[in-house]
C-alpha positions, -999 to 999 in steps of 0.1 A, spaced: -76 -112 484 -53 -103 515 -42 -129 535 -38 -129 574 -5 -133 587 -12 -161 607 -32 -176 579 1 -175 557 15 -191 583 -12 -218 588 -8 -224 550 25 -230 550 30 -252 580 -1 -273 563 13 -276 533 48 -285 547 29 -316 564 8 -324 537 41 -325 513 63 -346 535 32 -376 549 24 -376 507 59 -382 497 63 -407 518 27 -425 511 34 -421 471 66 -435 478 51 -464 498 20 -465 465 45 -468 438 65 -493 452 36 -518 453 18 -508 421 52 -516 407 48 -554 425 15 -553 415 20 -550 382 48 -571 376 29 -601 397 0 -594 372 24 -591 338 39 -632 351 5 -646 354 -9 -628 324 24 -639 305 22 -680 318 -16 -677 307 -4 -661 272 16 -689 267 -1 -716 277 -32 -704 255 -2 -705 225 12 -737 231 -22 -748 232 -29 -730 196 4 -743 182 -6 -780 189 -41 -778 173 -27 -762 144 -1 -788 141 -38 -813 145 -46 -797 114 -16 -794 96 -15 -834 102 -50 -845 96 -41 -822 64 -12 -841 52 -27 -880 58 -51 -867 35 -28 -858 9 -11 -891 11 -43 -910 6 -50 -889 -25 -16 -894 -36 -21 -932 -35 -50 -929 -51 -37 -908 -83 -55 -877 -96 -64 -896 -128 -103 -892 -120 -117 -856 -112 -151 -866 -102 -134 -888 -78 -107 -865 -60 -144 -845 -54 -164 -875 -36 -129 -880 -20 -129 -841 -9 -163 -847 3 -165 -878 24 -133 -869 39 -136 -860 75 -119 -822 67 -150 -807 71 -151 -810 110 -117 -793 106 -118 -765 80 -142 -745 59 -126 -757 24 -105 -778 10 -95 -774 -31 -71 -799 -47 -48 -778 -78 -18 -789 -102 18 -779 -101 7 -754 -122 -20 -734 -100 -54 -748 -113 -77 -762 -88 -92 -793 -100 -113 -801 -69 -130 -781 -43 -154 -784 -17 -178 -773 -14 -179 -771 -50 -173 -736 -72 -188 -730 -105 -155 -717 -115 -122 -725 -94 -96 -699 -96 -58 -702 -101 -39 -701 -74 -4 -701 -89 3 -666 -75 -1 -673 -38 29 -675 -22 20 -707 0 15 -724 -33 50 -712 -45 68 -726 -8 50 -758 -9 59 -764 -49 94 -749 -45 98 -766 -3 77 -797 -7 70 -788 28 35 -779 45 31 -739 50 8 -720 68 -5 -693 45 -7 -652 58 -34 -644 63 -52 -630 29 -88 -622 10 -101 -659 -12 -104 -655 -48 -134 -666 -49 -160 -652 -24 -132 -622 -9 -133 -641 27 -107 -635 55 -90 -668 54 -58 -686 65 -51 -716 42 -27 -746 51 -9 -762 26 6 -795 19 22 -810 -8 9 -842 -29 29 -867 -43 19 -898 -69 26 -933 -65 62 -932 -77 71 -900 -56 68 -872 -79 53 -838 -73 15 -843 -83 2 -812 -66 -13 -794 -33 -42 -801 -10 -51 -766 6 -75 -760 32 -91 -726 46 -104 -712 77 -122 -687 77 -113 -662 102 -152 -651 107 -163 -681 117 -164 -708 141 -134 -728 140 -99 -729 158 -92 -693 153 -122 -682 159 -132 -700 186 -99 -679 203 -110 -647 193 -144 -650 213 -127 -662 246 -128 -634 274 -102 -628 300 -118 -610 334 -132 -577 324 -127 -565 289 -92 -586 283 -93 -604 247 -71 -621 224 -50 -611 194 -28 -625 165 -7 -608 145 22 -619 117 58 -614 126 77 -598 103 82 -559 92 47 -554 84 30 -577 106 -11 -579 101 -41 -590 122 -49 -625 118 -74 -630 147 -92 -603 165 -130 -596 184 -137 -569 156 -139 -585 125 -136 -552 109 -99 -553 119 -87 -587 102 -65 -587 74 -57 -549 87 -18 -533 94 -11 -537 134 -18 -511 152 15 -493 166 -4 -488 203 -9 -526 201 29 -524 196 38 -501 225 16 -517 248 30 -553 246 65 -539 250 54 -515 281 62 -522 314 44 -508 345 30 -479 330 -12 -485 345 -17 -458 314 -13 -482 288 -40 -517 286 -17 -546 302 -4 -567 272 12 -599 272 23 -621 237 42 -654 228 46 -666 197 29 -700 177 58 -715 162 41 -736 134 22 -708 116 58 -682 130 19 -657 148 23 -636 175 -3 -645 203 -13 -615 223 -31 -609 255 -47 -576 261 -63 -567 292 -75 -534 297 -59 -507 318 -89 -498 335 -96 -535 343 -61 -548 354 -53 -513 374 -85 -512 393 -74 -518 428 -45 -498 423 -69 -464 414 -88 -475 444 -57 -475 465 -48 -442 455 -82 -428 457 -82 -437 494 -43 -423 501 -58 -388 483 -89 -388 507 -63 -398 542 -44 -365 532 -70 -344 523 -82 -350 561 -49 -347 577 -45 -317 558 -71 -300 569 -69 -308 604 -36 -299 610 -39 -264 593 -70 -259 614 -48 -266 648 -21 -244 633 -48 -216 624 -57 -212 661 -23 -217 672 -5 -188 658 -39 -168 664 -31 -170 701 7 -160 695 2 -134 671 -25 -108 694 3 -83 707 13 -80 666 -25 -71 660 -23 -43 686 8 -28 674 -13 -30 638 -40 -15 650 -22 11 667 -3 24 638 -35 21 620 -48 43 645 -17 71 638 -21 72 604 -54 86 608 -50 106 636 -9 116 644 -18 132 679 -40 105 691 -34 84 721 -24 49 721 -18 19 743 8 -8 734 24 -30 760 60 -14 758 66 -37 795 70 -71 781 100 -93 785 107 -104 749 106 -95 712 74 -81 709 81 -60 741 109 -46 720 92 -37 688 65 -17 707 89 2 726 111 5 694 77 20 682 68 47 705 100 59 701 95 66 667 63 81 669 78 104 694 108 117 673 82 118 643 60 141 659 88 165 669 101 166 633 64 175 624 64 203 648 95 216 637 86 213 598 50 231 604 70 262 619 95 262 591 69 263 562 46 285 580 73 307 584 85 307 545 85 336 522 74 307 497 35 290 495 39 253 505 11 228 498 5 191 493 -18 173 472 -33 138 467 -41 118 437 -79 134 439 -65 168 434 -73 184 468 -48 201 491 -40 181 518 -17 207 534 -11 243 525 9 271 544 0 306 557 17 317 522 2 295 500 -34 313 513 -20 348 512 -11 346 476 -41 330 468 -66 353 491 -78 323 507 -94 316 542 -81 286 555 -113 268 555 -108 270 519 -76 259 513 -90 219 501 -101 236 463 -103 272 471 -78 276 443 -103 269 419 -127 295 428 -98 318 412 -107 302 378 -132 318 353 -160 293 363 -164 284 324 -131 266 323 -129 257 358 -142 222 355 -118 214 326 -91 231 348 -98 206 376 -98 176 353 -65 191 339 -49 195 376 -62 156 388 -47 145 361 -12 165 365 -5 154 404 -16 118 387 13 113 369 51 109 381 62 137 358 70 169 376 54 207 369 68 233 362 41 262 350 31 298 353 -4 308 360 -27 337 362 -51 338 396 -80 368 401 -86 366 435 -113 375 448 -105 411 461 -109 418 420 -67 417 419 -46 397 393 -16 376 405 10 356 384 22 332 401 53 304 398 41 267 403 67 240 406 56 208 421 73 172 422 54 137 426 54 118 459 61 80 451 53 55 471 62 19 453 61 27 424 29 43 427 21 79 428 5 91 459 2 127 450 21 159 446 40 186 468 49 217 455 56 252 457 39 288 447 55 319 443 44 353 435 62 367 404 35 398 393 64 426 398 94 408 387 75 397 356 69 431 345 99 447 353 118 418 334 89 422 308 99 462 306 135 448 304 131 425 276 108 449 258 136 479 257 164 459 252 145 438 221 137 476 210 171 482 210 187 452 197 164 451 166 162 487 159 184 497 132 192 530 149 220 536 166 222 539 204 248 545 229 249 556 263 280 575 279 286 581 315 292 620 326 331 614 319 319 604 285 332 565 287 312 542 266 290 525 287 265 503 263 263 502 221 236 482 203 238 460 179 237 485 150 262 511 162 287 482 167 282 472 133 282 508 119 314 515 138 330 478 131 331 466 171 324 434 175 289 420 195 311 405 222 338 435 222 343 450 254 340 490 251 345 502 286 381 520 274 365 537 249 352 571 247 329 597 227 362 610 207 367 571 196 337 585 171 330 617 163 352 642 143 370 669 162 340 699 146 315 674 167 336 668 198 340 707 201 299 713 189 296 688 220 312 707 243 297 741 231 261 731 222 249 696 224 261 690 262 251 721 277 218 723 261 207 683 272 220 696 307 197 722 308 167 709 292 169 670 296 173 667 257 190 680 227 182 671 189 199 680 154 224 669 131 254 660 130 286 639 114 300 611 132 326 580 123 317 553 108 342 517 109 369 532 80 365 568 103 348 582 74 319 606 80 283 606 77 254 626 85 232 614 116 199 631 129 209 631 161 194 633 198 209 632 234 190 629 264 206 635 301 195 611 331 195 621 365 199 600 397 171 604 426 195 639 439 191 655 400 227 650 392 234 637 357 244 601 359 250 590 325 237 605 286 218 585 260 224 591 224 200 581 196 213 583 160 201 575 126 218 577 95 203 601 71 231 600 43 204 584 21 182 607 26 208 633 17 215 618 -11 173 614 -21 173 649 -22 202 651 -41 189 630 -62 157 643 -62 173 674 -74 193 659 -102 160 636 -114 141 665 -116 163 680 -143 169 648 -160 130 647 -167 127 683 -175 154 675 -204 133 637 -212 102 654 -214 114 684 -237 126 659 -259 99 635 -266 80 637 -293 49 635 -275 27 665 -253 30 659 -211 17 680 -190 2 679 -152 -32 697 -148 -42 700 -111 -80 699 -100 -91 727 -116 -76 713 -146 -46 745 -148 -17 738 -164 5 733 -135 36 715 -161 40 714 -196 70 702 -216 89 720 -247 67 702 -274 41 721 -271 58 752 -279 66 734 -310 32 723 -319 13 752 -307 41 780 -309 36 787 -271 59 794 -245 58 768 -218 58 793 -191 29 811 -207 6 785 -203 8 775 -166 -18 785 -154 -41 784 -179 -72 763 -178 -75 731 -206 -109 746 -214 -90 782 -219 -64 767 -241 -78 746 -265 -113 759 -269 -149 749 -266 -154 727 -296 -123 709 -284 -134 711 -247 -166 694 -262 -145 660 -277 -125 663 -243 -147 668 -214 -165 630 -210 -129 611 -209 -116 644 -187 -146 636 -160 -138 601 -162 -101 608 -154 -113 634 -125 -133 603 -110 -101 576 -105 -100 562 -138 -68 560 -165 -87 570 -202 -71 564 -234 -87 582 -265 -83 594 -300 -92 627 -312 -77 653 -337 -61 690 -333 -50 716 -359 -23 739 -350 5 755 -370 17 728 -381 -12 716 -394 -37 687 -389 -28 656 -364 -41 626 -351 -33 620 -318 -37 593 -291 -46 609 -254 -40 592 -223 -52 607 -182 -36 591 -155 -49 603 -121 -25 615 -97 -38 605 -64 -32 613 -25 -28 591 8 -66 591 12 -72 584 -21 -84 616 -38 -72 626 -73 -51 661 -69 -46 660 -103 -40 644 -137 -9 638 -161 -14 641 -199 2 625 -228 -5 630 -264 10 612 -289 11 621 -327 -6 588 -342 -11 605 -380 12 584 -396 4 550 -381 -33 558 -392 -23 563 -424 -3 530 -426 -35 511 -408 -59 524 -441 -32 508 -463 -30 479 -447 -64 476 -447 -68 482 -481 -40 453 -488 -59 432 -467 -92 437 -487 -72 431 -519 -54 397 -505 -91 386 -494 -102 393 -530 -81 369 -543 -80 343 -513 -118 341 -519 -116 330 -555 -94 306 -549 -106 265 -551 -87 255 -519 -92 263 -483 -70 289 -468 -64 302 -435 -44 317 -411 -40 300 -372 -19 319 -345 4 305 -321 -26 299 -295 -47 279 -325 -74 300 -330 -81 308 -365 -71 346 -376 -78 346 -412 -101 324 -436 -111 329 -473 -145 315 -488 -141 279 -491 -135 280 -457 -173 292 -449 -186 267 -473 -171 235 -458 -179 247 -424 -214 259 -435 -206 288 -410 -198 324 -416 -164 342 -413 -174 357 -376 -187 322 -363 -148 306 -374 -126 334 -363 -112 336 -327 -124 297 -324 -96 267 -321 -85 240 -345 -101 215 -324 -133 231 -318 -138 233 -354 -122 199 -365 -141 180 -332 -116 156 -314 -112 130 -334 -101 148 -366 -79 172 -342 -58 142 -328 -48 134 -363 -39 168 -374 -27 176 -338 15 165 -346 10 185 -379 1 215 -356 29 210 -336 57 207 -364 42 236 -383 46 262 -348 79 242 -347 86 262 -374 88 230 -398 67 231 -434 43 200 -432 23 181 -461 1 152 -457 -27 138 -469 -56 128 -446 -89 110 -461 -126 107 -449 -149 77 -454 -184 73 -453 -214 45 -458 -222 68 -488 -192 90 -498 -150 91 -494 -128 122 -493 -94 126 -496 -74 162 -490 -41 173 -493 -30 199 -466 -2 223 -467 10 242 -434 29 269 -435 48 286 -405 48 322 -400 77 335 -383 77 373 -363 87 400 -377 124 395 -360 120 358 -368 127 349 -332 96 331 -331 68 315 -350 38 332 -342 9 310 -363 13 290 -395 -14 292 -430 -32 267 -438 -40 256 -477 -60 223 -478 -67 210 -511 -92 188 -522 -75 156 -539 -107 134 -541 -107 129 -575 -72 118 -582 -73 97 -549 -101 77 -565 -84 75 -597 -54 68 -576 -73 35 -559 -89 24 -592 -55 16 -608 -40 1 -577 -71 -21 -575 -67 -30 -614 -33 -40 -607 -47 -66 -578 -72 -79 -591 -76 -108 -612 -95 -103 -640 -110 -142 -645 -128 -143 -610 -126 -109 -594 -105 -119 -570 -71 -110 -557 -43 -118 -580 -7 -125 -568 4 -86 -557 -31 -85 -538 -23 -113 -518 14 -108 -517 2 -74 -500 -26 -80 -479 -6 -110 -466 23 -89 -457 0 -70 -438 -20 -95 -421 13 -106 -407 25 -74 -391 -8 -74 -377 -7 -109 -356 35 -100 -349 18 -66 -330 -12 -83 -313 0 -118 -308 -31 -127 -329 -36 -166 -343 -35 -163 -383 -35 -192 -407 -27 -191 -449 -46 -220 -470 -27 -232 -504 -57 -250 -525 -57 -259 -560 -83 -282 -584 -73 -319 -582 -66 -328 -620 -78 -291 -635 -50 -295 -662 -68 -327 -674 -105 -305 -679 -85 -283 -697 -71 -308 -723 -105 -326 -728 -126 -295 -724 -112 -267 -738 -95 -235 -718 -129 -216 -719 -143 -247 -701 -114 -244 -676 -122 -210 -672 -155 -214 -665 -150 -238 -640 -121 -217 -622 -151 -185 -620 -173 -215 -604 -148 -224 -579 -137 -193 -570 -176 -183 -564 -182 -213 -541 -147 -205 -523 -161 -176 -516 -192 -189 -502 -179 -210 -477 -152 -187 -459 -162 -155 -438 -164 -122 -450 -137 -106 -432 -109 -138 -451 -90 -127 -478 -92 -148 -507 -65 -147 -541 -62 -164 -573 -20 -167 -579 -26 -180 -614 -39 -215 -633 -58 -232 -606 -40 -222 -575 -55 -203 -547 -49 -191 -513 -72 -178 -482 -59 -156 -451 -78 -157 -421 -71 -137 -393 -79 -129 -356 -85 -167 -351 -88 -177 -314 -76 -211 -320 -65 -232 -348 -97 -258 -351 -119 -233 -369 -94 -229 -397 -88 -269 -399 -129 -269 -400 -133 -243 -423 -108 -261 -449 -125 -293 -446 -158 -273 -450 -143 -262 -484 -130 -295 -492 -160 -313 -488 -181 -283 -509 -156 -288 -539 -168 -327 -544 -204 -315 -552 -204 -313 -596 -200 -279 -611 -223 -270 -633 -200 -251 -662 -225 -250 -692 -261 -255 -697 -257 -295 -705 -223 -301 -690 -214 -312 -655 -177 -318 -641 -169 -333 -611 -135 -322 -594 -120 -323 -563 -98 -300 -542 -61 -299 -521 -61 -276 -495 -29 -269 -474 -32 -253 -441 -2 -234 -422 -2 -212 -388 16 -176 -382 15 -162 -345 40 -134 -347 77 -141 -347 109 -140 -373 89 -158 -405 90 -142 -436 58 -141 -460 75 -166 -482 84 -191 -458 48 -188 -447 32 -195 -483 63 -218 -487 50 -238 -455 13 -237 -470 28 -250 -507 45 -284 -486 13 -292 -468 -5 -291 -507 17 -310 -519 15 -337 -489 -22 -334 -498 -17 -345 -530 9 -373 -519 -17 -389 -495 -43 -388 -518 -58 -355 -528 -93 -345 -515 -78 -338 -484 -61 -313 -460 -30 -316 -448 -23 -288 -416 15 -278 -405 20 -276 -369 11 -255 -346 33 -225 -338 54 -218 -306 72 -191 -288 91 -173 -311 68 -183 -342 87 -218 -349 69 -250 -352 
């Protein structure tokens, strides 16, 4: 919102007031608030102390009535129990406490009242331990009971016997939730809200009395704290203490802040009120005062108002008066004066310029335009707001005057060519250049010019063009005045002549370039010729940078000024040495063929459309005995006869109609029967049509015959690859399978055409291929390879042994495939298997034997050191097997050893290996185990499966027990035998403790140690 000037100044003036009478009254309202306060603080503190001497003198009642009692039980003797109770009581403590207990030096209450089914021991308090250590009364903290977990404060004095010794303590309690001396405090009120407190002293004072029960016993608030130590702060509840000297409390006062600073809020309620009044009276006098004195400055505002709009409008201002105002309106209408001259005198200049003037606001419209501006723009000047845009191809005009609005927007300036059709159906390019008007920052709008650039464009366009023609042409062009002085060289003759691009020429002249035959074929021919008919053209030699000569086609054109007299010559030159030297070439190509052709082995010849002989070469003089020159001419059909013509025709017709043909066919001349191989290569024009065709026929008789043998080699190797047992084949270089004998077929189940041409892998499928795959790629390596590679089944196993063999090229510089022989092994793979298993096998119970197990744990092991996989080895053996043999017999033993192998195996999972070392040892590997409790259960499983009997003939039963050690691998440096070494200990610790037992090694860490 815009403020007034006189309401500014009402403001201010107010608020000037208003900020010197509140100083002073919040001054004056401090300085009694502080007396205020401080009067209240020394009556609050005289009535804190009183209430604390008052506190300190009935304690000190109690403390005394307390010890009177004590010395009439010490005269008394604490001989009788059920006495010191009557005495507790009848005594008149009740009126003064809530209990009373008698105890021993040592802490055990032998008397309470009222009475407790079972007194505790109070040997831990520490009032117990000052009075026993002090012999002085104490005044306990304040602290939970034993025995029913009551706030309580308990005084304490000592009791001594008839001869003076320490006999005990009489302790009394009051609870702090009750009615009594303390509590009776807590309850009293002080005015409004104010209440009393008592805390410990100390570090970590707590709350022995307070209104809210909830709070006794509790930490002292910090608040509580900061408000007895504050001083006139009316934020803070006014808080006054003083301390009870016989139980060493603090006594606090607390009076809220709301309560003890009432009068003082009202006070300054009623100060806010006074200046709100004064406040807005006095801007309200102000208001109307500087109304009155500020009229004259509201004429002058409305007068200038009045300009802006309208600058040749008349206005009154009172230029007569005697003071300041007087002076700024005359001030004023001498401005306006001057301004409107320098408007005049502006208007004429731009009306007047060769240039289109025109200013624009924010919105885009044409606030002023001159007489220029309309006459580029074929405007009326009615039209000159937008008439612009009617100019504008009325599909993009809208998005044209979006585009301008937001151009004479911004603060950047504009500097653009544009394209106008006016109306009279003319196009004008035109020059726009236009700068933002600022006005604080912000941008009120745009002034600019226009200018009308349609002729210069294209005559600098028709510049640019010829000189870019000239620059880039590769040509060479120079013009020469009539003296023949170099007047301009493109870029090309400079380099062709070795000037440089910024070399001056203007010394130098035609005979700086030509030879002295072209200077004086100048002045004879060229010179007088272009005079005469405007232009000459031929050849001729010129200089080049090293003044050596080459041929130019040549052309020279005379220009004439506006009177016909030749002003200056242009020259236009291109170098035609290699084109000179093409046909020289041409030339010299032409025989070289002519002696290729004659030599090759081979028949060429060029037959034109009517298939004539139109070239032949010198072999077929020497196949046909013919004269080369004899038979151009001639037509195909002519020369070589109808049932030739017959074989020929089709692939000829094909060749006539755009097409290269290839074909086989057979001649007999003088020399006698060929084969030959014919090729037609169209000979084609601009447009495409075949003028003609070019022959070639090659003699092909002997590589026929070598194809048969070969043929007949390849039938004979087949023969024999067929019978043999093994697969062979032959794969190229791309994998694809070339050659295959019979076995092939029958192992595929697919005939020879369905395998050829496929790949390995489509064949093999991609599991089998990934295992042959690096075989592949060693064998096109050029490496031999052997392996073996087997195939099992639920219901059958094959083993084969293949062979690969590379095949190098014929100049060994490559391998181009590899064969294949794969042989099947099956037989003495199995054989192979049934020894090995022989050999690990124990005969007695079928299971492993000591190279089993040595193996299959060796290989267990690699297998957790690569996963990281839990593993665990069990060492077992018969608990007193050696005894069963002595009284049975070793075919009892053995027997028994098939038995306890059987019911070993029964109680492990299929997947754990289980071995017989020898005699009655035994070991079991389990692997993959995800933590070591199921191998610890499983070998208690075992052990507790041995202890049933074993049946070991048809009337005998033995009873026998088992040893089982149990050791951990989990990857790491451990050898087999310090694994099975591990296993042996934790047998024989088995057997130490007891036997019929396991006994487990630790667990192993990183780095597979214990």
């Amino acid at each position: 919102m815009r403020l007034k000037l006189r309401t500014k100044t009402a403001l201010l003036i107010t608020l000037l007031v208003l900020a010197l009478v509140g100083a002073t009254g919040w001054w004056q309202y401090r300085s009694l608030s502080s007396e205020y306060v401080g009067l209240m603080r020394e009556q609050q503190q005289a009535l804190t102390e009183g209430a604390a001497a008052d506190l300190d003198y009935k304690l000190g009642v109690h403390l005394a009535a307390l010890a009177r009692a004590a010395r009439e039980l010490g005269a008394r003797g604490f001989a009788d129990p059920e006495a010191q109770q009557r005495f507790l009581a009848d005594k008149d403590l009740r009126a003064m406490f809530d209990n009373t207990a008698l105890a021993t030096p040592d802490g055990a209450i032998v008397a309470i009242h009222p009475p407790a089914s079972q007194p505790p021991n109070i040997a831990d308090r520490d009032y117990f331990k000052r009075v026993r250590e002090l012999r002085q009364p104490a005044i306990s903290a304040p602290l939970l009971t034993k025995g029913n977990r009551q706030p309580a404060v308990v005084m304490a004095v000592p009791v001594e016997g008839p001869d003076g010794h320490f006999a005990g303590v009489l302790g009394a309690a009051l609870n702090l939730q009750r009615a009594n001396v303390l509590g009776d405090l807590s309850r009293a009120t002080i005015g409004r809200g104010g209440h009393y407190e008592i805390v410990t002293r100390g570090d970590s004072p707590r709350i022995v009395m307070h209104p809210d029960a909830k709070l006794l016993l509790a930490p002292a608030a910090a608040a509580t704290a900061a408000a007895v130590d504050s001083a006139a702060d009316t934020g803070h509840d006014l808080a006054t203490h003083a301390t009870v000297r016989s139980a060493d409390w603090d006594l606090r006062l607390i009076v809220p802040a709301r309560a003890a600073y009432a009068p003082l809020e009202q006070a300054r309620r009623n100060l806010l009120l006074q200046l709100f009044w004064l406040g807005l009276g006095c801007a309200l006098l102000v208001w109307l005062g500087t109304a009155w004195v500020m009229r004259p400055l509201e004429a002058l505002s409305n007068a200038i108002r009045t300009l802006r709009r309208s600058p040749d409008s008349q206005v009154r201002l009172d230029v007569v008066a005697n003071d300041e105002r007087g002076d700024l309106a005359r001030e004023f209408d001498a401005l306006m004066a001057e301004l409107r001259e320098q408007r005049l005198e502006v208007a004429a200049v731009t009306d007047a310029s060769p240039v289109g003037l025109f200013r624009c606001g924010s919105d885009g419209r044409m606030s002023y335009v001159n007489d220029e501006y309309l006459a580029i723009h074929g405007l009326a000047r009615e039209e000159a707001q937008e008439g612009w845009l009617t100019l504008v191809r009325e599909e993009i005009r809208e998005k044209v005057r979006q585009d301008w609005i937001r151009i004479v927007s911004a603060a950047e300036p504009l500097n653009a060519t544009r394209r106008l059709h006016r109306k009279d159906g003319t196009q004008v390019l035109v020059a726009l250049r236009s700068r933002p008007v600022l006005a604080g920052g912000r941008v009120m709008g745009h002034v600019g010019t226009v200018t009308d650039i349609t002729e210069r464009t294209r005559a600098e366009r028709a510049l640019r063009t010829l000189t870019a023609v000239f620059d880039m042409t590769t040509d060479y062009i120079v013009q020469l005045d009539a003296a023949g002085r170099v007047i301009y060289m493109n870029p090309a003759a400079r380099r062709r002549t070795g000037i440089a691009p910024e070399a001056p020429i203007e010394r130098l002249s035609v005979a700086d370039f030509n030879p002295p035959q072209t200077l004086e074929r100048f002045r004879s021919q060229v010179v007088p010729t272009a005079v005469a008919t405007g232009v000459w053209v031929g050849e001729s030699m010129v200089w080049d940078a090293k003044r050596e000569e080459f041929p130019v086609s040549h052309m020279v054109i005379a220009h004439r000024d506006k009177h016909g007299k030749v002003e200056y010559f242009s020259g236009l030159m291109r170098d035609i040495s290699a084109a000179k030297a093409a046909e020289q070439a041409l030339r010299e190509s032409e025989q070289r063929l002519r002696m290729v052709t004659d030599h090759l082995p081979a028949l060429i010849s060029y037959l034109d459309r009517d298939l004539r002989f139109r070239f032949v070469n010198k072999a077929y003089q020497d196949w046909f005995g013919v004269e080369p020159q004899q038979l151009l001419g001639r037509s195909l059909h002519e020369f070589y006869g109808n049932e030739a013509w017959a074989q020929m025709e089709p692939y000829i017709r094909a060749a006539l109609g755009g097409r290269q043909v290839t074909y086989e066919r057979r001649v007999a001349g003088p020399g006698g029967r060929r084969d030959i191989q014919a090729t037609l290569v169209p000979e084609r024009n601009e447009e495409g049509e075949v003028m003609g065709l070019y022959t070639l026929d090659s003699d092909i008789t002997a590589h026929h015959e070598a194809e048969e043998a070969l043929q007949e080699s390849e039938a004979r190797l087949r023969t024999v690859a067929d019978a043999l047992p093994m697969r062979v084949a032959y794969i190229d270089a791309d994998e694809r399978y070339r050659f295959n004998n019979l076995a092939y077929e029958r192992e595929f189940g697919l005939s020879r055409d369905q395998i050829q041409g496929h790949t390995v892998q489509e064949m093999l499928g991609g599991p089998a291929y990934e295992s042959v795959k690096p075989h592949i790629r060693a064998a096109l390596a050029g490496e031999a390879v052997t392996f073996q590679s087997e195939v099992s089944q639920s219901d059958s196993y094959n083993c084969y042994e293949a062979q690969y063999i590379p095949q190098p090229a014929a100049n060994a510089d490559a391998i181009v495939g590899f064969h294949a022989v794969i042989t099947d092994i099956t037989r003495q793979k199995l054989e192979e298997k049934r020894l090995v298993g022989l050999a690990q096998i124990d005969p007695l119970t079928g299971l492993a034997n000591r190279a089993g197990f040595e193996l299959r744990l060796g290989e267990a092991m690699d297998r957790s050191r690569s996963a990281g996989a839990l593993m665990a080895l069990m060492y077992l053996d018969i608990d007193g097997f050696k005894q069963i043999n002595d009284q049975f017999g070793h075919q009892t033993g053995d027997e028994l050893l098939k038995a306890f192998s059987g019911r070993l195996s029964q109680g492990l999972r299929s997947s754990d290996v289980r071995a017989r070392l020898g005699g009655d040892e035994f070991t079991v590997i389990m692997e993959g185990l995800p933590h070591a409790d199921i191998a610890v259960a499983a070998a208690t499983k075992l052990v507790l499966a041995m202890q049933t009997p074993f049946t070991v003939e048809p009337q005998r039963t033995i009873n026998v027990t088992a040893s089982i050690g149990l050791a951990f691998y989990q990857g790491g440096a451990a050898s087999a035998a310090a694994l099975v070494k591990q296993a042996d200990e934790m047998l024989y610790r088995a057997k130490r403790v007891g036997r019929n037992n396991v006994q487990t090694a630790p667990l192993p860490t990183e780095g597979g140690q214990a």
